[in-house]
C-alpha positions as CSV (number, residue, x, y, z in Angstrom):
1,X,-3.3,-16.5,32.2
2,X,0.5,-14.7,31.6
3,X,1.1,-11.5,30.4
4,X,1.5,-13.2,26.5
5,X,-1.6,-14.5,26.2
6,X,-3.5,-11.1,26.6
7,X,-0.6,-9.1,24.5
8,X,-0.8,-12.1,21.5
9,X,-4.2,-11.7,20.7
10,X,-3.8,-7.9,20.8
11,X,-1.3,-7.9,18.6
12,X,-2.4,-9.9,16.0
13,X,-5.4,-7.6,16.2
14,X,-3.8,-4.9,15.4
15,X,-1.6,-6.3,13.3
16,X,-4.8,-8.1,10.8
17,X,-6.5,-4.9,11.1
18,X,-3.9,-2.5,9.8
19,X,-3.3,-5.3,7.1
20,X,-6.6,-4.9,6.2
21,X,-6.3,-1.4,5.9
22,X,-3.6,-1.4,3.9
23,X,-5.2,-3.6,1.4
24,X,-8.2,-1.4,1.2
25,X,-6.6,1.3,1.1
26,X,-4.1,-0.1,-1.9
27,X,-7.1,-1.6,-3.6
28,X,-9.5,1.6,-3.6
29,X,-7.0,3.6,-4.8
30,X,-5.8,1.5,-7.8
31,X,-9.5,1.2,-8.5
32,X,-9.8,5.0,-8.2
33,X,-7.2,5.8,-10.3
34,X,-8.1,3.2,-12.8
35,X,-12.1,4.9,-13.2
36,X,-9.4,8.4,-13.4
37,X,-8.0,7.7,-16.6
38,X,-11.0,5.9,-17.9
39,X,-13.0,9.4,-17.2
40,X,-13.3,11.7,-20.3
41,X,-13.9,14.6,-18.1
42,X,-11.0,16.2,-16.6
43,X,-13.0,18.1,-13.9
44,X,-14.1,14.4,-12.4
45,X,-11.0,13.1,-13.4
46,X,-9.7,15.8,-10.7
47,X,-12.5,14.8,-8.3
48,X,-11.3,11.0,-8.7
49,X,-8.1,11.2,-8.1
50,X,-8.8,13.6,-5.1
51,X,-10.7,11.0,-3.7
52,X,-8.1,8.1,-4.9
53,X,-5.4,10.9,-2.9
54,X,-7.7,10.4,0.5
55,X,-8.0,6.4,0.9
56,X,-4.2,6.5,0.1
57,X,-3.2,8.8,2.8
58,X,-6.1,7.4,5.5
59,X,-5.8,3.6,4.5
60,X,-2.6,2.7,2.7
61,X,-0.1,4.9,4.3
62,X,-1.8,4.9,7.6
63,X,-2.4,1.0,7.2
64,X,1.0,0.0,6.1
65,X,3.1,1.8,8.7
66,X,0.9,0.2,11.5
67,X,1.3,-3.1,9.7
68,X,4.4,-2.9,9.2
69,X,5.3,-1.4,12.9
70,X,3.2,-4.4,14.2
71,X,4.5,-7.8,12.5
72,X,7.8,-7.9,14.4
73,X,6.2,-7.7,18.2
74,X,3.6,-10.2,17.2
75,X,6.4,-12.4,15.6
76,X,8.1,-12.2,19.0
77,X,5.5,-12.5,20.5
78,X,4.1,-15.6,19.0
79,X,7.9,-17.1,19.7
80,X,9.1,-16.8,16.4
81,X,12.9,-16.5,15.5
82,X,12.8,-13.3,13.9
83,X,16.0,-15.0,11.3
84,X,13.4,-17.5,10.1
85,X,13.2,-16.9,6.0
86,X,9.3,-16.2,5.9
87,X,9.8,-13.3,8.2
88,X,13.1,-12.1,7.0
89,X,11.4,-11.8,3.5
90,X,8.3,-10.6,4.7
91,X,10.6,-7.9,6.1
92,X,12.4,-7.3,3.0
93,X,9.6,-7.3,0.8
94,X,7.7,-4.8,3.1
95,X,10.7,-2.1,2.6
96,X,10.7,-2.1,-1.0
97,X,7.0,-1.9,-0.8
98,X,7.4,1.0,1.2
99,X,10.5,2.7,-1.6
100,X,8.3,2.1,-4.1
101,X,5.2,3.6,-2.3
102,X,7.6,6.8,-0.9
103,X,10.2,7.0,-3.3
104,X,8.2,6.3,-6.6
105,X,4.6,6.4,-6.5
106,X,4.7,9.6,-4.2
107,X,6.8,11.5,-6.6
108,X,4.4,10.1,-9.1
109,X,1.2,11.6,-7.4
110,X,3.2,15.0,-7.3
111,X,3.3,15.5,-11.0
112,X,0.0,14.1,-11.5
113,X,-0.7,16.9,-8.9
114,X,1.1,19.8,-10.9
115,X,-0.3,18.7,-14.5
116,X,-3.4,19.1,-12.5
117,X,-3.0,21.9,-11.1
118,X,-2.0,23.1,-14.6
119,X,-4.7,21.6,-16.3
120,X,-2.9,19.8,-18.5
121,X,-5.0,16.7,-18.8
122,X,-2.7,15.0,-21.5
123,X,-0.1,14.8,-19.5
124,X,-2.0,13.6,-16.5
125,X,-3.0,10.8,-18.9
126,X,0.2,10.5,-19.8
127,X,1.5,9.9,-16.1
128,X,-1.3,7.6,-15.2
129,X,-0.8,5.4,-18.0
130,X,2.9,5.1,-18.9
131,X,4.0,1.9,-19.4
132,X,6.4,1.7,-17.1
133,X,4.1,3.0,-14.0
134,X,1.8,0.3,-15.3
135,X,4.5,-2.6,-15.3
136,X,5.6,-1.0,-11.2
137,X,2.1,-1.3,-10.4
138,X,1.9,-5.0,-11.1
139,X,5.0,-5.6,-9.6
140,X,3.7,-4.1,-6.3
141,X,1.0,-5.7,-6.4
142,X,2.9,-9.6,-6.8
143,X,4.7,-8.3,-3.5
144,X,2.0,-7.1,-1.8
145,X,0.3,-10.9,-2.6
146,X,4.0,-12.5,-1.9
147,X,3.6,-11.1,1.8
148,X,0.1,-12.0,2.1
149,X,0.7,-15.8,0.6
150,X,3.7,-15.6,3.4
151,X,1.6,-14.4,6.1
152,X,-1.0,-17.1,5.8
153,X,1.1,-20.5,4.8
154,X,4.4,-19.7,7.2
């Protein structure tokens, strides 16, 4: 038994797991903030989002960096040529799924945050519900399937 076969499976262990965190982690917390703006009280509307603010921190960001750290050893490992288009997308699509989760959504959370904080609950509904956060949201979400479809029909 070499050295690969012990490291391969390993890998790709870590590699489905952290997936599998990410998607969790993604999932409860569109779910989360989704029952947020359906909520008419804006003390459990905190208490959502609070909760929403944990899985993304524990699953999605935690999740998605190992994920993401993971794919290209496993690639190599599995003897991939890390120039093939599945991958090179796959890695592509995983950095703007990480802008958008950084650079966008992160802002996002911090004025949700400070209307919080405020207590301005209008604008909180405001932020969670603008158009244009919904129409990002479904693009993520056709990237984050584009990478799974990837993953599984290579």
């Amino acid at each position: 038994m070499g050295r690969m076969d012990i490291i391969r499976p390993i890998l790709a262990l870590i590699h489905v797991g952290t997936a599998l965190m990410y998607v969790t982690g993604y999932a409860s917390t569109k779910t989360l903030t989704s029952l947020a703006v359906a909520e008419s009280d804006p003390t459990r509307r905190r208490v959502i989002l609070g909760l929403g603010d944990k899985f993304d921190f524990r699953f999605q960001i935690l999740g998605g960096t190992l994920v993401a750290l993971s794919g290209i050893p496993l690639a190599i490992a599995n003897g991939y040529d890390l120039t093939q288009r599945w991958i090179v997308l796959a890695i592509v699509i995983n950095a703007v799924l990480i802008f958008i989760g950084a650079g966008i959504w992160r802002r996002r959370s911090m004025a949700v945050r400070e209307a919080l904080d405020a207590g301005d609950d209008a604008r909180v509904l405001t932020l969670l519900t603008e158009p244009r956060a919904r129409l990002l949201g479904w693009i993520e979400l056709l990237l984050l399937l584009t990478i799974v479809a990837l993953m599984v029909l290579r």
